[in-house]
N, C-alpha and C positions, 0 to 999 in steps of 0.2 A: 508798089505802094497803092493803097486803095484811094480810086477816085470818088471824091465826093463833091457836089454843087450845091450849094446854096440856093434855095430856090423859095418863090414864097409859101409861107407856111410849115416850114422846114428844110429837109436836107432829101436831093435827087440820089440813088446811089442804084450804079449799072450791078446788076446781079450775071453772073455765068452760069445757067441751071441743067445739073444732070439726073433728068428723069431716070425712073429704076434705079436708083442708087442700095448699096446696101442698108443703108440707115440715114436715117433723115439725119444733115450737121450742115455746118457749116462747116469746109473745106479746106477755104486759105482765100488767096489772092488769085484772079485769073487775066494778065493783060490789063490791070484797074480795077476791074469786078469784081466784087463778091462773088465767090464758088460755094453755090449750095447744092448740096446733094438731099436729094427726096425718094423715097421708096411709091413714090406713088405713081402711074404710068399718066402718060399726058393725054388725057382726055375728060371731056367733060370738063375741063374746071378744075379736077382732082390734083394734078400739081403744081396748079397756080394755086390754091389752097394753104395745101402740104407748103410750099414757098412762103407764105406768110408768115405762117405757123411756126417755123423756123426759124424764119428771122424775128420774129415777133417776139420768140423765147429769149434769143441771141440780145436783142436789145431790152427787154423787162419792159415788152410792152404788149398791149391785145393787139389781136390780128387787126381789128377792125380799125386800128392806129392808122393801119398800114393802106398804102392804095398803090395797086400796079398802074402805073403811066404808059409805057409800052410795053409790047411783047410780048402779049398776051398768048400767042401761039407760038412765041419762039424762048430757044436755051436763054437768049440776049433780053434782058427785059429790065425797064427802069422803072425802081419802086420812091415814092416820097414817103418820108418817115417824120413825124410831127417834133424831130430834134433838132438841137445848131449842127454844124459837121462834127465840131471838136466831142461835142459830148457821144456822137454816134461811135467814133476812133476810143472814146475811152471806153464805152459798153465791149465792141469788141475788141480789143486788143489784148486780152488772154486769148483769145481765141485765133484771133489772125496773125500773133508775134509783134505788131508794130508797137 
């Protein structure tokens, strides 16, 4: 089940991120996580990016919605998303099954 925190200003939600992926999606559930996969390799900035971008699509929102909180150099990384949790679980949940 996907872990989500209430946090101010919106909703904290842990991503699990696999750089070089074969196409940019969103994956499933990892351990809580969000599993996103990106085609873009980790450097620069470039799939924290692509991360956004992603999720951004996944939720019907701009990237710029979005802000990474931590984990900035790592797969483990928590993003704040300007929604309550319940509306984040129903944007994805064709996507993730739940």
């Amino acid at each position: 089940m996907l872990e989500l925190a209430e946090i101010d200003g919106g909703t904290r939600l842990r991503l699990r991120v696999k750089p070089g992926a074969r196409k940019n999606a969103v994956l499933g559930i990892h351990g809580g996580a969000l599993k996103v996969g990106v085609t873009a390799a980790p450097e620069k900035g470039k799939a924290n990016r692509a991360v956004l971008g992603v999720l951004a699509e996944a939720l019907d929102l701009a990237p710029s919605a979005l802000e990474i909180l931590s984990g900035h150099a790592s797969q483990d990384k928590s993003v704040r998303a300007p929604l309550p949790p319940e509306e984040i679980r129903s944007r994805l949940s064709s996507l993730i099954g739940e």
